[in-house]
N, C-alpha and C positions, 0 to 999 in steps of 0.2 A: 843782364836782366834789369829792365826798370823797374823803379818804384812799382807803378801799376802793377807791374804783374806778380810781382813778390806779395802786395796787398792781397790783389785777387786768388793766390795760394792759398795765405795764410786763412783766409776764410773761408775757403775750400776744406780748408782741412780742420778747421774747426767745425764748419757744419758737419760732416762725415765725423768728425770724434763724439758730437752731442746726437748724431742720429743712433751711432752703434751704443752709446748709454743709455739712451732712450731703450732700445731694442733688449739687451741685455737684462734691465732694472724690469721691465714689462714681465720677460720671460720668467723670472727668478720671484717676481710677486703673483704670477700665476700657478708656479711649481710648488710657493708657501702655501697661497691658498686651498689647493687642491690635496696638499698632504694634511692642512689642518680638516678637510672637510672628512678626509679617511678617516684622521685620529678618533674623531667626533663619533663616526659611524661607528668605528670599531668599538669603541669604548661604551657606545651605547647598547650592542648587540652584547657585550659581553656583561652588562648590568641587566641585561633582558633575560639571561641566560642563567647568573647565580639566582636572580629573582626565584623565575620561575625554576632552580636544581632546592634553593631554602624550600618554599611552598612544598612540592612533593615531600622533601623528610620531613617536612612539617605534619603534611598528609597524612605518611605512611609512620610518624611516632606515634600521633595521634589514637592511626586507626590498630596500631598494636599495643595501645594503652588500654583500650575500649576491649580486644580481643582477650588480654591480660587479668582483666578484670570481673571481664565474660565468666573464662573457664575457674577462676579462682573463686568464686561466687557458687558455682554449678560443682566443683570440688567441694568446699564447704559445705553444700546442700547435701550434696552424697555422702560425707564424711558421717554428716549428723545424724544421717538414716541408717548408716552401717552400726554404727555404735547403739542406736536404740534397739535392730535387732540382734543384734550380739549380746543382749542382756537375759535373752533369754527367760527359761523358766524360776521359777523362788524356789528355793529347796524348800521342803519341809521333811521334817522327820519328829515321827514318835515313838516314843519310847514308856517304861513305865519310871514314873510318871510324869512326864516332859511333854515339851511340844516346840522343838526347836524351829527359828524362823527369821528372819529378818524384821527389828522391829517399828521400819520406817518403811514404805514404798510409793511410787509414784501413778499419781493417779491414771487410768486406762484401764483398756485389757489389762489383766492380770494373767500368766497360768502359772500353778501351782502343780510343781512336782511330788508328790508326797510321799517317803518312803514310811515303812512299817519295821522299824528295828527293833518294837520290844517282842514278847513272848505272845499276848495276848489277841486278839482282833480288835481294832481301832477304826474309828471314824475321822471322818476331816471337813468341819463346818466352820463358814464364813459367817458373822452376825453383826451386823452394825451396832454403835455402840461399847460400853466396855463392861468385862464381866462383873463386875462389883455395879452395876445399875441394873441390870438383870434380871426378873425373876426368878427365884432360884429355890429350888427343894430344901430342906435341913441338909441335906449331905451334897447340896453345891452343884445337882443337875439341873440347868436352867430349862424351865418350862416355858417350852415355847407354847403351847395354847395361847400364853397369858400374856404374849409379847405383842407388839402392833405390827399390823400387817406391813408385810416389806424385812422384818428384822431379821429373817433369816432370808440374807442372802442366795446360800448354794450352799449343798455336800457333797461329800463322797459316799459311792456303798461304803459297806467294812471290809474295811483290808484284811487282808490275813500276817500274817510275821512271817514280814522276808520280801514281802511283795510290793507293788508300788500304786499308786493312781494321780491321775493328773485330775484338773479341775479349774476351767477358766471362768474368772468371771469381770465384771466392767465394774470398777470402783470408783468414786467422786473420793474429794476432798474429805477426810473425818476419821474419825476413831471407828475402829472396827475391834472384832475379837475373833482369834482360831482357838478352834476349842477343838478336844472330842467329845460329844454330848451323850455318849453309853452310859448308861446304869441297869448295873445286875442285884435287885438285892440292894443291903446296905452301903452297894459300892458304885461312885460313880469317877468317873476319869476325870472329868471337868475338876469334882470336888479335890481330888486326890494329885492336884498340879497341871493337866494336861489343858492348857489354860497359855495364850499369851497375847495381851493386846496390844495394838500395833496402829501406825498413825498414819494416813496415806496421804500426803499432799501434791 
């Protein structure tokens, strides 16, 4: 074999070696690019996807903070209405010569339960005011003729002993007096203890 054609080989086979690297390098830098463009994708769809999975519990902690607060507000409101009627009626009870009662209450409605535990028949009157301002007999029955108008609240008929009467009335803010306002004679209930004033605020 001559020179020549051992040259003309050797070039032969170099062109053929830089075409298949050529070939090769091309394929394998379109195989890079193409799996970097997936990586890209994926990576984005999967930050599009916690985004938008954050947002909804965002949403939905939100909208059960709001519903939380709803009912626990609307509990409270009802709590507060329960307790005011569960308070029910004042007891009262007389006796000779007493007039037991609670001697602070809140202003509103009022109803007074009243029992009759002493021997005799008894009354049960509301007056604004307290009884030591009052006008009043020598023997401690306050005369109402001689009060201003408005000062007798509300009464009860007379009870009998043993029996009961109720008696509502709307009270404001002030000193008030339960009394029984009977007088037989030298004797009056009022004067004789059945008497107690009480603050309503």
């Amino acid at each position: 074999m001559n020179r020549t054609m051992i040259a003309f080989l050797a070039a032969t086979g170099l062109l053929l070696g830089a075409c298949g690297g050529d070939d090769g390098s091309s394929d394998d830098s379109t195989g890079t690019t193409a799996a970097a463009a997936a990586e890209t994708t994926d990576s984005s769809a999967a930050s599009a996807a916690e985004s938008s999975t954050t947002e909804s519990s965002t949403t939905e902690a939100a909208t059960a903070s709001t519903a939380a607060a709803t009912t626990a507000a609307s509990t409270g409101a009802t709590t507060t209405t329960s307790a005011a009627t569960a308070a029910g009626p004042v007891a009262v009870t007389l006796k000779e010569w007493s007039l037991e009662a609670p001697a602070t209450l809140q202003a509103g409605s009022v109803t007074f339960d009243v029992a009759n535990g002493g021997e005799f028949p008894h009354e049960f009157a509301v007056m604004k005011g307290t009884y030591e301002t009052l006008a009043k007999t020598d023997i401690g029955a306050v005369i109402e003729t001689e009060l201003p108008a408005g000062t007798v609240i509300d009464r009860t008929d007379r009870i009998e002993s043993g029996s009961n009467a109720t008696l509502t009335v709307d009270l404001a803010a002030g000193q008030y007096v339960l009394l029984c306002n009977i007088a037989v004679g030298p004797n009056s209930h009022a004067g004789k203890g059945q008497v107690l004033n009480i603050t309503v605020s």
